[in-house]
Phi, psi and omega in degrees: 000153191272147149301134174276141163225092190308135163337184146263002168280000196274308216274330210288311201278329185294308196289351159313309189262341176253309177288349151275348172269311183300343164281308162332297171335303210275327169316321150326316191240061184263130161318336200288317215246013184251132217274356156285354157325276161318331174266344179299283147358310162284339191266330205281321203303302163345268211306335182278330159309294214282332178284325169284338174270334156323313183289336157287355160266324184301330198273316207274341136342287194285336161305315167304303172294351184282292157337296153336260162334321153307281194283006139313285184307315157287352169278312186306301209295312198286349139333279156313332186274330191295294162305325171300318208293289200299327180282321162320299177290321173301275176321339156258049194216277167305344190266304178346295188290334179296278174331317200261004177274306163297341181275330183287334196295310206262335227267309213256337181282341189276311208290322163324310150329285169321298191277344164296321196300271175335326173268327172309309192293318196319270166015298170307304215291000000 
């Protein structure tokens, strides 16, 4: 027996004709045309909404803790600089109080000084 072998015009109208039934097919089963379609849709949109106002909240949080965290920190340095400042001063403060403690200091040994001198000339006379 001979094996049939189709044209190439044979083969061009089946592949024609079966991509005109899979197009039907899907027209048939268009989502579209199905009436839960539109509320499946309004619940997906809802949900794309309400997951973009999360994300946008979670954005506008961590901007705050970011902020946040920032103006902590510029309190501490400035916290800090403030105490250096204070330490600072407090220590030329203490070499001040030293100094003018050595000059009174230098002041009753010159004057002490004097007065042996003085009592010494006393002596003399």
């Amino acid at each position: 027996m001979k094996k049939y072998e189709p044209s190439f015009a044979n083969r061009l109208s089946a592949a024609a004709k079966a991509k005109k039934t899979q197009i039907e097919n899907a027209r048939a089963v268009d989502p579209a045309k199905d009436p839960g379609f539109a509320e499946r849709q309004a619940a997906r949109q809802a949900l794309s909404v309400a997951r973009e106002a999360r994300a946008a909240e979670r954005k506008a949080a961590k901007e705050a803790e970011t902020l946040r965290k920032a103006a902590e920190r510029a309190a501490e340095a400035e916290a800090r600089a403030a105490a250096l400042v204070a330490e600072q001063e407090r220590l030329e403060a203490d070499a001040a109080e030293q100094e003018r403690r050595a000059i009174a200091v230098e002041a009753e040994r010159k004057a002490a000084r004097d007065a042996r001198y003085a009592a010494r000339k006393a002596r003399q006379k």
